[in-house]
C-alpha positions in Angstrom: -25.1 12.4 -6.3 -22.6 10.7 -5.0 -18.6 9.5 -5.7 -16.6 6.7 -4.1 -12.8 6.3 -3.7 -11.3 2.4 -3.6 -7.8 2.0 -2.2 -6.0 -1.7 -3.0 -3.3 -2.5 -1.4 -0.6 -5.2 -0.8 1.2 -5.6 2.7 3.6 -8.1 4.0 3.4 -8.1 7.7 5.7 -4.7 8.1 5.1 -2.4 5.2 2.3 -1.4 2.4 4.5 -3.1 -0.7 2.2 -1.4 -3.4 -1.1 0.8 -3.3 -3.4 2.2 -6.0 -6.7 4.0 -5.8 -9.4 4.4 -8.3 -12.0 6.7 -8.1 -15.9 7.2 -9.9 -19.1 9.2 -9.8 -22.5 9.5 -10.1 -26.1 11.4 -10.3 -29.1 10.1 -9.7 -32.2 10.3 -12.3 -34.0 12.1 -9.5 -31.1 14.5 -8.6 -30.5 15.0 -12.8 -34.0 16.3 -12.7 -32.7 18.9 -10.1 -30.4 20.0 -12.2 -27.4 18.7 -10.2 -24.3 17.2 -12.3 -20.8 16.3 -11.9 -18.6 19.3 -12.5 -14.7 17.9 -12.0 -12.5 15.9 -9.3 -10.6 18.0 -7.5 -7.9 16.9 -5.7 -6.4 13.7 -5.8 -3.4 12.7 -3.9 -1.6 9.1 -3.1 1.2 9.3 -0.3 3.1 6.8 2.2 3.5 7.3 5.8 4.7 6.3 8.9 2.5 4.0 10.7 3.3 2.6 14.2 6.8 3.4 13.9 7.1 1.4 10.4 8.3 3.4 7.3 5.8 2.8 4.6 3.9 1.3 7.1 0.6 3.1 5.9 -0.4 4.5 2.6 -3.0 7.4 2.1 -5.4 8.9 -0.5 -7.8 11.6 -0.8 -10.2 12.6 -3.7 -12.7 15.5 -4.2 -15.4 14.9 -6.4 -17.0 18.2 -7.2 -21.0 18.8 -8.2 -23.1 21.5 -9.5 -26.1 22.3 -9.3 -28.0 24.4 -11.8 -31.1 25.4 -13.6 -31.7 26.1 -17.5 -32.6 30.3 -18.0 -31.3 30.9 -14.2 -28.3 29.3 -14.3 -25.4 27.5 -11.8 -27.3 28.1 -7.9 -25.6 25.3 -5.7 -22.7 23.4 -5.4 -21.1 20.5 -3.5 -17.6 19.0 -2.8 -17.2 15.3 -1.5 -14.1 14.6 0.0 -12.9 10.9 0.9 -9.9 9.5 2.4 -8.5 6.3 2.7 -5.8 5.1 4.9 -4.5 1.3 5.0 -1.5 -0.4 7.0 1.1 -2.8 7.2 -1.0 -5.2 9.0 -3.7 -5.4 7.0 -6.2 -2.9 8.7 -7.7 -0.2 6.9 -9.9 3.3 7.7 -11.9 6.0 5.3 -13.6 9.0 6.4 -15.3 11.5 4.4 -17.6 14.7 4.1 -19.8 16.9 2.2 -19.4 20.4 1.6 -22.4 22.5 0.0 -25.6 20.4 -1.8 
């Protein structure tokens, strides 16, 4: 399984002008067979900040993409939650992070 978030941005030297995220999923053949799937995003937030002392000098998002895993007669057994963030700045620099929970 796995889930990816993509932050685009536009910057002019002192602030993030304009910033929007897209987000997607996906399960392997291999983990299919294991009975894992994509259950629903969770959150899913967009917000400016101040970066180096700049209004709107950085702009953040963060995504959860959540999976299940389960098995026909037994049912729903495991779970996971990946959570990604993006930050990116004024000058052009950007930073993600992310982790999984569960799986």
């Amino acid at each position: 399984m796995s889930a990816s978030l993509v932050t685009n941005f536009c910057y002019n030297g002192s602030s993030v002008t304009y910033a929007w995220s897209s987000k997607s999923e996906s399960v392997t053949s291999l983990g299919a067979l294991g009975g894992w799937s994509f259950s629903s995003w969770g959150e899913f937030a967009e917000g400016w900040y101040a970066y180096n002392n700049r209004t709107n000098g950085g702009a953040s998002t963060v995504a959860q993409a959540n999976f299940q895993e389960c098995v026909v007669r037994v049912g729903c057994i495991g779970s996971a939650e990946l959570i990604m963030r993006t930050y990116v700045h004024y000058d052009g620099t950007s930073y993600s992070s992310g982790v999984s929970l569960g799986g």
